[in-house]
LOTORRO-87969 format. One record per residue: residue in three letters; residue number from 1; x, y, z of N, C-alpha, C in turn. Coordinates in nm, 3 decimals, decimal comma, always signed. Layout:
N
REC   r   k      nX      nY      nZ     caX     caY     caZ      cX      cY      cZ
REC Ala NUM       X       Y       Z       X       Y       Z       X       Y       Z
...
end
This chain:
80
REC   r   k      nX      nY      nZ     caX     caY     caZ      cX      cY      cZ
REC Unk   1 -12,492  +6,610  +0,418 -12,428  +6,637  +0,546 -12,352  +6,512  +0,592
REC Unk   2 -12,232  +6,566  +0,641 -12,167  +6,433  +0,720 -12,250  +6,395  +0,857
REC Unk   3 -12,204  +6,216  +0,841 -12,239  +6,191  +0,944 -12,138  +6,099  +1,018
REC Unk   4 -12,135  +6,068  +1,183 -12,046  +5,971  +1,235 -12,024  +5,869  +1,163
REC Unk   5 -11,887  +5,829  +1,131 -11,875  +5,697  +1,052 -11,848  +5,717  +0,933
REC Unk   6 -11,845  +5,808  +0,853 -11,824  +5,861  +0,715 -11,652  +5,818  +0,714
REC Unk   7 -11,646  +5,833  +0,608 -11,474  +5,827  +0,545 -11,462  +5,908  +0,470
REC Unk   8 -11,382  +6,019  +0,498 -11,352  +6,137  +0,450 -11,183  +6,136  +0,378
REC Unk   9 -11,164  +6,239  +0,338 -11,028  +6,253  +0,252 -11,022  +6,441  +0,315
REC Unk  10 -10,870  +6,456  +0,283 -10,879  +6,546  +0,339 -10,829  +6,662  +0,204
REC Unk  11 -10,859  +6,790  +0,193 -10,855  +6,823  +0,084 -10,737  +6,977  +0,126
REC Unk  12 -10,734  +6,973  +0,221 -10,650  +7,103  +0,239 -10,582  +7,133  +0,370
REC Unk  13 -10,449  +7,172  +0,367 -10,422  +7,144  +0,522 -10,286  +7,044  +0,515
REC Unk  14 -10,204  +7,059  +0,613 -10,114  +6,970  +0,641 -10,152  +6,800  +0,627
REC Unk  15 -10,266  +6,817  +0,628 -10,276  +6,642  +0,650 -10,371  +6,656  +0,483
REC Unk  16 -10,346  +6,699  +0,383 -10,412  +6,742  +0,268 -10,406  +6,574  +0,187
REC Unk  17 -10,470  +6,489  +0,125 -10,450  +6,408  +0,097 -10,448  +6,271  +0,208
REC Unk  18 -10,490  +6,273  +0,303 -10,493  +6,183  +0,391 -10,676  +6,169  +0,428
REC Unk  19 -10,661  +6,018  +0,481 -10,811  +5,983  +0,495 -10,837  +5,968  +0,624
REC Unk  20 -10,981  +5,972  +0,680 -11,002  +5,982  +0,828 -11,136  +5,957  +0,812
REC Unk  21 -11,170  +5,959  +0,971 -11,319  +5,888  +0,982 -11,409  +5,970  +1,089
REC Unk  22 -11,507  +6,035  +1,049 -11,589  +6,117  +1,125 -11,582  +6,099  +1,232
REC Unk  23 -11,604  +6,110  +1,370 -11,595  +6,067  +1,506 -11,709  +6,174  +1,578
REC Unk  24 -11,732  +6,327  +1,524 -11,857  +6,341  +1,518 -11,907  +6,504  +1,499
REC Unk  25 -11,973  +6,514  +1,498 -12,006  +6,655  +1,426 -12,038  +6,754  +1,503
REC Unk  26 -11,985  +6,843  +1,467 -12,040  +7,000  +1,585 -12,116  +7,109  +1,525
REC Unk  27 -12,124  +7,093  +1,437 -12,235  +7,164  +1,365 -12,202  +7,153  +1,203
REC Unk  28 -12,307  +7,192  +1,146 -12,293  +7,177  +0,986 -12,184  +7,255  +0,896
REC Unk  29 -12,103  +7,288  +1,013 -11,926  +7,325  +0,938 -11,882  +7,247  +1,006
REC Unk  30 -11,842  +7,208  +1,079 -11,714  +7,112  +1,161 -11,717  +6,980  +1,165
REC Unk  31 -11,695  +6,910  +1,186 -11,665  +6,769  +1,222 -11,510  +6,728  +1,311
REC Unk  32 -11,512  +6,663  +1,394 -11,415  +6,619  +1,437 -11,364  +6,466  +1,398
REC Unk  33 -11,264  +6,426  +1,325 -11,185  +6,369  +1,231 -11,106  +6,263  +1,343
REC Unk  34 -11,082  +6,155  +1,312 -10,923  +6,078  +1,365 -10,929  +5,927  +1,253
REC Unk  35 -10,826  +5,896  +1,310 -10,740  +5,814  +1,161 -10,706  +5,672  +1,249
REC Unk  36 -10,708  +5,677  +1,367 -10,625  +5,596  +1,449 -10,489  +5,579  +1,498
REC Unk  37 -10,416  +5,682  +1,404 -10,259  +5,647  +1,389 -10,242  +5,804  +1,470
REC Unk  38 -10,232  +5,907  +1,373 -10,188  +6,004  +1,415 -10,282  +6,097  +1,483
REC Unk  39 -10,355  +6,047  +1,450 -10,511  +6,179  +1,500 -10,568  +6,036  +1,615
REC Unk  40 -10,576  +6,062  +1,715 -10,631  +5,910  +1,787 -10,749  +5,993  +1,852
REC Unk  41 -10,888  +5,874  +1,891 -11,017  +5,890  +1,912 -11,028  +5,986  +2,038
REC Unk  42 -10,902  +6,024  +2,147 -10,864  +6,105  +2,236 -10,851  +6,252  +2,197
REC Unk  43 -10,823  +6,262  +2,096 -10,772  +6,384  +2,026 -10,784  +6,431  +1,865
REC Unk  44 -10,917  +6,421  +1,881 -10,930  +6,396  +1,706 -10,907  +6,562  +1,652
REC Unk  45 -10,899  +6,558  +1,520 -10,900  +6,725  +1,485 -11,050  +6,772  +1,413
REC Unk  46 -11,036  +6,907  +1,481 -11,130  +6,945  +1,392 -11,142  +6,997  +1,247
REC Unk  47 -11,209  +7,015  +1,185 -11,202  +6,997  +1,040 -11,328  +7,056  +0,962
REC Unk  48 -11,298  +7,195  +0,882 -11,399  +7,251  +0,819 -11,480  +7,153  +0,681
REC Unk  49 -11,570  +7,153  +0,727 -11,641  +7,053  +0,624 -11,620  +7,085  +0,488
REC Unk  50 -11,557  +7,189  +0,468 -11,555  +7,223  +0,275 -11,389  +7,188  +0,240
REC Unk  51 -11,323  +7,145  +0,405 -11,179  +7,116  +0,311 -11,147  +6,962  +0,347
REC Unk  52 -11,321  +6,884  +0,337 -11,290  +6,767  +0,326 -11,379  +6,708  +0,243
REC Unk  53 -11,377  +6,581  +0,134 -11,461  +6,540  +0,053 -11,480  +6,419  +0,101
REC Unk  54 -11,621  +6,339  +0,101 -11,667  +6,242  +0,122 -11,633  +6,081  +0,005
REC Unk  55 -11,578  +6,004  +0,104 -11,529  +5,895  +0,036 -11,576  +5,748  +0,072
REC Unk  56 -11,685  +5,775  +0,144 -11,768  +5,643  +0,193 -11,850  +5,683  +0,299
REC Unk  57 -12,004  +5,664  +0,236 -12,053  +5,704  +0,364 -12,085  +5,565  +0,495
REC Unk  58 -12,103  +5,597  +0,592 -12,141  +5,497  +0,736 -12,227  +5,374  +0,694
REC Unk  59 -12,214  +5,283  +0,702 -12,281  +5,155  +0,729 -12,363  +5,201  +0,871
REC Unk  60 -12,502  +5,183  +0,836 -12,535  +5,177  +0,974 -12,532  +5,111  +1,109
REC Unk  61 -12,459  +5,007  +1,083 -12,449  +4,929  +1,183 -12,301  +4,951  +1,239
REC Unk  62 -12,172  +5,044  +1,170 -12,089  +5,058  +1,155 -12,057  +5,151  +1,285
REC Unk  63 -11,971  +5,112  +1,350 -11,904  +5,199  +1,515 -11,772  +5,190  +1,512
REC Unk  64 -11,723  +5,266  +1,580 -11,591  +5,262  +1,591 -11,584  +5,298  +1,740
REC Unk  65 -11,535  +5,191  +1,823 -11,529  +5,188  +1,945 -11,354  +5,262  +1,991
REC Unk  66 -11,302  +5,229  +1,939 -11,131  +5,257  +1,976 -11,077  +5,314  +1,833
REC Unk  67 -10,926  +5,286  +1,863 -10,823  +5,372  +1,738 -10,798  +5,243  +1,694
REC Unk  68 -10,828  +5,139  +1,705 -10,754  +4,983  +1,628 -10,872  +4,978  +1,482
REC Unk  69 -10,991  +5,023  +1,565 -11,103  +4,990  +1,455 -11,141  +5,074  +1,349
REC Unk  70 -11,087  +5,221  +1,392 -11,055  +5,321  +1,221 -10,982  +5,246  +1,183
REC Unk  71 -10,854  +5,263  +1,275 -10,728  +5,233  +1,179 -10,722  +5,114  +1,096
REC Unk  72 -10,816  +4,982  +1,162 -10,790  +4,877  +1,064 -10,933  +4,850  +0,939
REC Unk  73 -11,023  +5,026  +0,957 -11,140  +5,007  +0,861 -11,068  +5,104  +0,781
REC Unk  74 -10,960  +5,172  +0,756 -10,884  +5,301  +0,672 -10,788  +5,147  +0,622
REC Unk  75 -10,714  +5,126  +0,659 -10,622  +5,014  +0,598 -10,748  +4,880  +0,532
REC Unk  76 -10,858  +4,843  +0,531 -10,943  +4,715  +0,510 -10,929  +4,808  +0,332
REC Unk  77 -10,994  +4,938  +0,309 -11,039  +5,013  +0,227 -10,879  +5,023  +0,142
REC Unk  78 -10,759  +5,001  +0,160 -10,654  +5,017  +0,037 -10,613  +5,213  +0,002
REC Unk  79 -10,663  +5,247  +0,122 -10,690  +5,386  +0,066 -10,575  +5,459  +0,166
REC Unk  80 -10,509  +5,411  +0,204 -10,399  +5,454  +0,357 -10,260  +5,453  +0,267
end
């Protein structure tokens, strides 16, 4: 199961091939997604858990307070 903080990829969908970062879960289909850039922590999307694959899971100590701190933990990773 996903959890907050995960790094996801996106597998289907207009944003198909793009990476994002859990922000938090609504039940064991959904998750709500943002990137920092285009999806911001105001307005994240939601996102069926089977049309996204897991690409790092959470450090536990790992938060994301704002859109500077996805965006500059999606760009740290080479994967943007």
């Amino acid at each position: 199961m996903l959890e907050v903080g995960d790094i996801v990829e996106s597998k289907s969908g207009h944003d198909a091939k793009k990476f994002f970062v859990v922000v938090a879960t609504l039940n064991e289909k959904y998750v709500l997604i943002a990137d920092g850039w285009t999806r911001k922590l105001d307005s994240p999307k939601q996102k069926n858990v089977r049309h996204i694959r897991l690409v790092k899971k959470a450090e536990s100590t790992q938060t994301y307070v704002d859109d500077k701190s996805i965006a500059d933990e999606l760009a740290k990773l080479d994967i943007v």
